[in-house]
C-alpha positions in Angstrom: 40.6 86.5 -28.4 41.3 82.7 -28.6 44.2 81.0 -28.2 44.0 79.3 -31.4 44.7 83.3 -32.9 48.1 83.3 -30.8 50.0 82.6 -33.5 48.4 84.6 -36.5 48.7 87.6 -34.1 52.3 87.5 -33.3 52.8 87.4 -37.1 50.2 90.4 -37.9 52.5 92.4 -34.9 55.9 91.1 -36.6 55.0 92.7 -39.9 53.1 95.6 -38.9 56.4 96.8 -36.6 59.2 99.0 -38.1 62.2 97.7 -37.7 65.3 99.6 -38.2 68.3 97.7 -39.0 70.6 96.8 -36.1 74.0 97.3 -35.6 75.6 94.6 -33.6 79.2 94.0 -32.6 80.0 90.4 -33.6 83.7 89.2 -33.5 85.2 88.1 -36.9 85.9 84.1 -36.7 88.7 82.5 -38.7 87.9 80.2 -41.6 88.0 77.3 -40.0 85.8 78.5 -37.0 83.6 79.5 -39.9 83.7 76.1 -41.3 82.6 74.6 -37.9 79.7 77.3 -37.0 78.3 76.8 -40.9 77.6 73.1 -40.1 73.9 71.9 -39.5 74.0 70.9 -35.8 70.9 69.4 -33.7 70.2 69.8 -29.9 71.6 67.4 -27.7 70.2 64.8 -26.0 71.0 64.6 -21.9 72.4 60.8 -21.1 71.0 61.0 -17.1 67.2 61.9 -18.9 67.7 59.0 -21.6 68.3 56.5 -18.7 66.3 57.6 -16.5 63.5 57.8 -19.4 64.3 54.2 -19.5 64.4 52.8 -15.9 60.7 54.5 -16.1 60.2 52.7 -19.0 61.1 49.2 -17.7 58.9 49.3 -14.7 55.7 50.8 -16.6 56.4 48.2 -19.3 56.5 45.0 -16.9 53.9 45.9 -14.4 51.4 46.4 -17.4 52.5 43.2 -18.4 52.1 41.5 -15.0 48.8 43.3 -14.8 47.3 42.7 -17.7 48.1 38.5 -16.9 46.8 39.2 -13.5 43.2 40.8 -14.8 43.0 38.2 -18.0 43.9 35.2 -16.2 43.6 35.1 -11.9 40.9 37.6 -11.2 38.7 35.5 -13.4 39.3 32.4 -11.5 40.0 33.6 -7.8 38.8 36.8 -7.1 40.8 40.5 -6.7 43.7 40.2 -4.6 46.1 43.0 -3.5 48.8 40.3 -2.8 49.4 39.8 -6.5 49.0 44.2 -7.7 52.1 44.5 -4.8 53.8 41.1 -5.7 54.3 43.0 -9.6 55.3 46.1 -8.5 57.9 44.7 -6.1 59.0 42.1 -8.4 59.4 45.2 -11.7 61.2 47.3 -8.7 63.6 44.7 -8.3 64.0 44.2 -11.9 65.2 48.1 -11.9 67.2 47.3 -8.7 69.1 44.5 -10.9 69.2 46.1 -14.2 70.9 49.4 -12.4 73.3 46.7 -10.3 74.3 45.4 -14.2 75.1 49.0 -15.3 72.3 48.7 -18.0 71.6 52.1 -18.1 74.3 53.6 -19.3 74.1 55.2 -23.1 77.5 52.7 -24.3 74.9 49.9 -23.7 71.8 51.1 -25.2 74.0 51.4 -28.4 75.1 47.4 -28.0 73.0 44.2 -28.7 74.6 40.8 -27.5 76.0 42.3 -24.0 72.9 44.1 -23.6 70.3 41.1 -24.4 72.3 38.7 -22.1 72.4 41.1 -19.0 68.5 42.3 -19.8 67.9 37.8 -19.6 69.7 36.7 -16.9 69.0 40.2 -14.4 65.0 38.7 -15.2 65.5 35.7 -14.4 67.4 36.4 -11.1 64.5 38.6 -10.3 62.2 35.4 -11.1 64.2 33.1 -9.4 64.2 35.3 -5.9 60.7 35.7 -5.9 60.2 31.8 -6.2 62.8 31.2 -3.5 61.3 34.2 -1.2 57.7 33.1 -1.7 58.3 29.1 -1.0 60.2 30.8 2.7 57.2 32.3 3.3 54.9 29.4 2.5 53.0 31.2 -0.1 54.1 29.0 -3.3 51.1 26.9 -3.4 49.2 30.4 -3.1 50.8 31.7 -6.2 49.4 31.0 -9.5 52.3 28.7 -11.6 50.5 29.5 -15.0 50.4 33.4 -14.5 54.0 33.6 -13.0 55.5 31.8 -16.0 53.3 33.5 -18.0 54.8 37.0 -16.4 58.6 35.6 -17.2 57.9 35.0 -21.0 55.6 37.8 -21.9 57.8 40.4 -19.8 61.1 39.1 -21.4 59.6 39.1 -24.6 58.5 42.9 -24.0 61.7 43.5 -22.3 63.8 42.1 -25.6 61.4 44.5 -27.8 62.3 47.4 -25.9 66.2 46.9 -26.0 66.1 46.5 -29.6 64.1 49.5 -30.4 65.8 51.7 -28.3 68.8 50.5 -29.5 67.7 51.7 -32.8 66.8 55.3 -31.4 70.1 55.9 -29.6 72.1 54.7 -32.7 70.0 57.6 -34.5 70.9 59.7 -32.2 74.9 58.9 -32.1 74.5 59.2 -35.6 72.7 63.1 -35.9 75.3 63.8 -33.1 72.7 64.5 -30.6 74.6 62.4 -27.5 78.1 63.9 -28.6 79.6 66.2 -25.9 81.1 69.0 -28.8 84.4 70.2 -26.9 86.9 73.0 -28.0 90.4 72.6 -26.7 92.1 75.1 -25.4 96.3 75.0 -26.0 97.6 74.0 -28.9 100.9 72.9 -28.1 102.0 69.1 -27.0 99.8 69.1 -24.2 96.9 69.7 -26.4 97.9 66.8 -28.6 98.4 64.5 -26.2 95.2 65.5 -25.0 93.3 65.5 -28.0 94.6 61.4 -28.8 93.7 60.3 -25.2 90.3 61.7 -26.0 90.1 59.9 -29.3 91.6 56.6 -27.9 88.3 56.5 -25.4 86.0 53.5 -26.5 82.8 54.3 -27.2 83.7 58.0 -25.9 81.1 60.9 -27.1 83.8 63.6 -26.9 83.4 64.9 -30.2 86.7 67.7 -30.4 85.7 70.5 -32.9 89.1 72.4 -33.0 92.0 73.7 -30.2 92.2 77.4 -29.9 95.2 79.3 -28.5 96.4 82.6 -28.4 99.7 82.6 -28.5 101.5 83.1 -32.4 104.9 81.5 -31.7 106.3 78.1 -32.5 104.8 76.4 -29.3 100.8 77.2 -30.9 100.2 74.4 -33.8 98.0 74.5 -36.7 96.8 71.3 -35.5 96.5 68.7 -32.5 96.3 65.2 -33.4 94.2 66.3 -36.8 92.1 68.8 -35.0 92.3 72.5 -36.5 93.1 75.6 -34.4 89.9 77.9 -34.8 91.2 80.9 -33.3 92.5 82.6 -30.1 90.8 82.3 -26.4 88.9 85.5 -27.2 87.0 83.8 -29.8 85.7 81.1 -27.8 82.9 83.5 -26.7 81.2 84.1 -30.3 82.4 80.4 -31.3 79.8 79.3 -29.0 77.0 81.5 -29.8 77.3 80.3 -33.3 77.1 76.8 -32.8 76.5 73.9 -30.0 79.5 74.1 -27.7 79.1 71.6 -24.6 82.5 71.4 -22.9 85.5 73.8 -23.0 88.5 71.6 -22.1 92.2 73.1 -20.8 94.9 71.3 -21.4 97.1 73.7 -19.6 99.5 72.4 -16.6 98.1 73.6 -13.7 100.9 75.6 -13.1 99.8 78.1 -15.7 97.9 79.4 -13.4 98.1 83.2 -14.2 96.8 82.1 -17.8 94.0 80.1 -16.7 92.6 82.4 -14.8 92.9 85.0 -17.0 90.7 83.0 -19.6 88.6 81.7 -16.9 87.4 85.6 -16.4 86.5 85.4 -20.2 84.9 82.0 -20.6 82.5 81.5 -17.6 79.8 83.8 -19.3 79.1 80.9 -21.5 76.6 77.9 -20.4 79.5 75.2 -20.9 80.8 72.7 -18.4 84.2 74.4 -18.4 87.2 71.9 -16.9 91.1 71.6 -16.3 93.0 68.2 -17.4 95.1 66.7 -15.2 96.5 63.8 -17.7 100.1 65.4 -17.9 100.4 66.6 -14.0 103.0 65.2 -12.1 101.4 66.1 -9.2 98.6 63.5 -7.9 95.6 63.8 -6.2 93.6 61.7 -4.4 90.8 59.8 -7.2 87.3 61.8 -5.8 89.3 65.2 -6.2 88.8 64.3 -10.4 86.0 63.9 -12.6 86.9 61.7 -15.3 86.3 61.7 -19.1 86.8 57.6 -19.8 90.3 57.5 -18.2 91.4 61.7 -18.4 91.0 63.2 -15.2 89.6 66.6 -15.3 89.1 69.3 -12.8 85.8 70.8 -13.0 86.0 74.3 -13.1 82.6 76.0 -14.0 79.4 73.7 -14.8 76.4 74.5 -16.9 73.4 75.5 -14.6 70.1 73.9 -14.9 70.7 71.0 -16.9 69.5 67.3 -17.4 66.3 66.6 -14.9 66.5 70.4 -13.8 65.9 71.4 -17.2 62.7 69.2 -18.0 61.6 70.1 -15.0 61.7 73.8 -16.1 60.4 72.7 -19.6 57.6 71.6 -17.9 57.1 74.3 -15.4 56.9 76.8 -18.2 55.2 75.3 -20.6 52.1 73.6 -18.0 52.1 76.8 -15.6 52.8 79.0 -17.8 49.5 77.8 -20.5 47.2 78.3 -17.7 48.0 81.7 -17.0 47.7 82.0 -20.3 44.4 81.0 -20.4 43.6 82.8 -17.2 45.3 86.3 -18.8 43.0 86.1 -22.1 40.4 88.3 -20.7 42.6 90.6 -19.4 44.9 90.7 -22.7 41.6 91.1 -25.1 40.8 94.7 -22.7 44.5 95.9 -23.0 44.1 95.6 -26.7 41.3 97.0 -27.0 42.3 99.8 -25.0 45.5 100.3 -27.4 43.8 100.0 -30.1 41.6 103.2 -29.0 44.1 105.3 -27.3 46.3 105.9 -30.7 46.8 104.7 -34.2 49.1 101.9 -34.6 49.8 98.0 -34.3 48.9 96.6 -30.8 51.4 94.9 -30.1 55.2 95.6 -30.2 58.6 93.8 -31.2 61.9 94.0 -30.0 65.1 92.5 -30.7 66.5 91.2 -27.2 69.3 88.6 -25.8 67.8 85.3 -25.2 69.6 82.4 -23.9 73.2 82.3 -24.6 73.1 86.1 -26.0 70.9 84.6 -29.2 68.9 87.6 -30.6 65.1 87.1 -29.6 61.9 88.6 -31.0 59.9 89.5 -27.8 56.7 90.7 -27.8 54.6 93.7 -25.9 51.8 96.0 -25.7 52.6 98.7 -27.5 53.0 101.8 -25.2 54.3 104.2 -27.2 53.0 106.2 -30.2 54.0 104.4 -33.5 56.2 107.0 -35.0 58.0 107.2 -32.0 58.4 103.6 -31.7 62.7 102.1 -30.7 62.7 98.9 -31.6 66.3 98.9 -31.0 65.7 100.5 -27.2 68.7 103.6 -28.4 66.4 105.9 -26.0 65.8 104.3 -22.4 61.9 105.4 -21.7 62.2 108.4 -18.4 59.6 109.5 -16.1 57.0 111.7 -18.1 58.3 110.8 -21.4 56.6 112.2 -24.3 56.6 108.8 -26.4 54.1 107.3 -24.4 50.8 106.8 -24.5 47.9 107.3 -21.7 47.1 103.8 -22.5 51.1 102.8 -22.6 51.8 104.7 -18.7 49.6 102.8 -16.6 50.3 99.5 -18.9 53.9 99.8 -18.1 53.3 100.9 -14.7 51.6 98.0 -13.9 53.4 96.0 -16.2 50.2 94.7 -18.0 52.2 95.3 -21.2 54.3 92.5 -20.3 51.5 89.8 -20.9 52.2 88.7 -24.8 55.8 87.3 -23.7 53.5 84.4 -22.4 53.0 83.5 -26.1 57.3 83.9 -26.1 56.4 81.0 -23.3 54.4 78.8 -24.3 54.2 78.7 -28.1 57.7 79.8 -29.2 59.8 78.3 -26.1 62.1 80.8 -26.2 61.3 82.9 -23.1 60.8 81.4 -19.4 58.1 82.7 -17.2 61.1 82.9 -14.5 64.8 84.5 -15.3 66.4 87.0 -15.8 64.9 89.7 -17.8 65.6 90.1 -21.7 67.2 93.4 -21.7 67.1 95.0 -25.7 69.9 94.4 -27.9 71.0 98.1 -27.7 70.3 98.5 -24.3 72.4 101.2 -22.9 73.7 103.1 -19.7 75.0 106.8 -20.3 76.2 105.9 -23.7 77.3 102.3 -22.4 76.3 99.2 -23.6 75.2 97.2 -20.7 78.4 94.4 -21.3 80.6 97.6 -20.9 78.9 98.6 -17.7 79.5 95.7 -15.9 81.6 93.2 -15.4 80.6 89.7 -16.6 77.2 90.8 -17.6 76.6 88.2 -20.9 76.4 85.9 -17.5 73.1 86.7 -16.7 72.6 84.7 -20.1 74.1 81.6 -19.4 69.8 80.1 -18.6 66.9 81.3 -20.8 65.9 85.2 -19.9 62.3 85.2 -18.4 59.1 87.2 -18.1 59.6 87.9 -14.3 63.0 87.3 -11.9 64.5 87.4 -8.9 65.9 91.0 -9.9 62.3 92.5 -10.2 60.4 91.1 -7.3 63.3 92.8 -4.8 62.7 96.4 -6.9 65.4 95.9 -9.6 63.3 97.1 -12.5 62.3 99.8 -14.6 64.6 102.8 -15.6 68.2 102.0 -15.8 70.1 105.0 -15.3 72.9 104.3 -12.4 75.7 101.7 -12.3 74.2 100.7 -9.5 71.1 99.7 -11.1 72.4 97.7 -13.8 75.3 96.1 -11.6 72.2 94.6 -8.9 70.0 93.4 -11.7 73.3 91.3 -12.8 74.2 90.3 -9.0 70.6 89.1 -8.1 70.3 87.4 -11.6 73.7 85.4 -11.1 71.9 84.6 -7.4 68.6 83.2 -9.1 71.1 81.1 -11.5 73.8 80.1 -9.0 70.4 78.9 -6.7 67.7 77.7 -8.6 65.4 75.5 -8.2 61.8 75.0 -8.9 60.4 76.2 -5.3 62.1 79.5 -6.3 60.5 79.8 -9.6 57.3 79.4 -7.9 57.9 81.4 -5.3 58.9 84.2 -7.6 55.9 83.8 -9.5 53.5 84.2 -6.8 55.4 87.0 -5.1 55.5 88.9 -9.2 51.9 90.8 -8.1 52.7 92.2 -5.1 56.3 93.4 -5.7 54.2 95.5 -9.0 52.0 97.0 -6.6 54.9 98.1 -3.8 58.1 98.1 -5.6 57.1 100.3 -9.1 58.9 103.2 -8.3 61.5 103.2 -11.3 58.8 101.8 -13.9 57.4 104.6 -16.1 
């Protein structure tokens, strides 16, 4: 087995697996949420990773430049020095030290030419202009080579102008597929709302992009429309609004006073994987400025924040997709006896797929070893497997003791992106408790959902896996994943990982 097969055999197992169709509650949208959800929309770029994508940029930019003149030009006539190698990197550092000091890294910037160009000149030249005075204190001036050092100042501003103007171009691209629009929902639809919605739109160079006010009330205080922007539908539909299309803020623009209201809707919409906040623009009552976070000149109460976003997100990204290729690589041999071993044990396809939640309670395909016989497969999980079940195989009992059957959702890793080797676990669509569906057994369960599901979690290595038959089993699966999301970091992914193998070979109890 190679990896280069990885991706012909998740199709062979996709067609090969009866599938029955799926029935799946989905709330009915109005028209105009409709509208909204039907439109083409593109992931979103984070602002802190553009700039700080940049600031990296800069400084590996200008000390290749200052480099390259050093090797070319100095070493030839005088020799290696060290002086010069920490002379460049001091004198780029600074230059990141300045630009930062000018606010050029902010997104509003990137998208501007003439402002930009004359910060980017005259920030160089005060860098240029500090290492000339620092170097004649010191008496190293003579030392310095004039020809290289104005050499540096042209070249690097030249480089530095280049940059500007074709990132300039990128982010403009970007503005322009939406990718660097915040997409917020409203919530009122009254004068507040209104009021809201035009401070919003009177931000310059804002990337608040409003895609509707919802609002449950029916009377004459709910409007059709806020300053142009429709009403989509009641609180309740916020939920599926924003598993059907890019939601990034959820905004209320009740008084704080509404208190009873708010936190009713709060218990409804902190499942999601939204920055949820409260405005504060029509309060009478002040606070002092750090108590807000501001949107231009709103202030906003933050109320719930996405987890794992911006940096902590390509970190993840990278932890999956680099860790998670050499185990990969390392589980080959082990995945090649497996199937062979299912292969021989009973007729069938060897490996197994299953509609689950992913991230944000999108429907999955997640592959397995198949354990059971074929005829008997659930693709839909209706039938939770028991202790000395029937349906599986000799093959499938010590696969799923050990959890070996598991292994293919590193192709869900690594080539498809849609699994994590870390999170909480993908539970089946129709996953249910006594006749329950999972959401009905607990209490803020679509939670667990608001990071990408993963492979192993912080639910399984402390014995929360296997057979769901209790309340109580289901109910600390959902508090220790809501720990491992409230708490991550990548430490804990790692320590998770490493502690995955023992907790299979002490805590297996409930797996059958």
């Amino acid at each position: 087995m190679e990896p280069l097969n990885a991706r012909s055999m998740l199709d062979a197992a996709a067609s090969a697996t009866a599938a029955r169709p799926e029935i799946e509650r989905r709330r009915r949208l109005s028209p105009a949420a409709l509208a909204v959800t039907n439109q083409k929309v593109r992931g979103a770029y984070s602002p802190i990773v553009i700039a700080g994508g940049v600031r990296l940029g800069d400084f590996v930019l200008l000390s290749l430049v200052g480099i390259s003149l050093y090797l070319a030009y100095v070493m030839p006539l005088a020799g290696f020095r060290w002086e010069y190698i920490a002379a460049i990197l001091g004198m780029t550092a600074a230059t990141v030290v300045c630009f930062q000091a000018a606010d050029l890294y902010q997104v509003q910037v990137f998208r501007g030419q003439l402002r930009q160009m004359t910060r980017v000149i005259s920030s160089w030249t005060f860098v240029f202009l500090l290492f000339i005075g620092v170097s004649f204190l010191v008496k190293l001036g003579g030392e310095v080579s004039r020809v290289w050092l104005s050499s540096f100042f042209f070249a690097g501003l030249a480089v530095l102008i280049i940059e500007r103007l074709a990132l300039r171009l990128m982010v403009r691209a970007w503005a322009r597929d939406g990718r660097l629009d915040r997409r917020t929902v409203i919530v009122g639809s009254d004068q507040c709302g209104e009021q809201l919605v035009e401070a919003l739109r009177a931000e310059p160079d804002s990337d608040i992009h409003v895609l509707g006010v919802f609002d449950d009330r029916n009377d004459s205080r709910a409007m059709d429309t806020c300053s142009g922007s429709p009403k989509l539908g009641k609180v309740d539909d916020i939920v599926e609004f924003a598993r059907r299309t890019r939601v990034d803020l959820v905004l209320f623009a009740l008084p704080i006073s509404a208190e009873t209201r708010i936190l009713e809707m709060l218990k409804k919409l902190w499942v999601l994987p939204v920055d949820i906040r409260l405005s504060a623009h029509t309060n009478k009552l002040r606070f002092r400025p750090r108590s807000y976070s501001y949107l231009g000149k709103v202030p906003t109460f933050d109320m719930f924040e996405a987890p794992i976003t911006d940096w902590d997100l390509v970190m993840k990204w990278l932890f999956d997709r680099v860790v998670g290729g050499l185990i990969l690589l390392a589980a080959l041999p082990v995945m090649a006896l497996v199937a062979l071993a299912v292969r021989l044990d009973s007729p069938g396809p060897v490996l197994f797929r299953q509609k689950r939640f992913g991230f944000n309670n999108e429907r999955i395909d997640v592959y397995k070893f198949r354990s059971l016989y074929h005829h008997q497969a659930d693709p839909n999980a209706s039938k939770v497997v028991t202790k000395n079940d029937p349906r599986v195989t000799r093959v499938g009992r010590f696969i799923r003791k050990t959890s070996l059957d598991e292994l293919p959702q590193l192709f869900n890793v690594v080539l498809k992106g849609n699994l994590s080797l870390v999170g909480p676990r993908p539970h089946a669509v129709q996953g249910k408790l006594q006749n329950r569906l999972f959401d009905e057994a607990v209490d803020g369960y679509f939670a667990r959902h608001r990071v990408k599901p993963g492979i192993t979690g912080w639910a399984q290595i402390n014995g929360w896996r296997g057979e769901v038959d209790t309340d109580e089993k289901i109910q600390k699966r959902v508090e220790f994943d809501l720990y491992y999301i409230e708490n991550w970091s990548v430490l804990l992914d790692l320590y998770i990982l490493l502690k995955t193998p023992f907790s299979l070979l002490t805590k297996n109890e409930n797996a059958y």
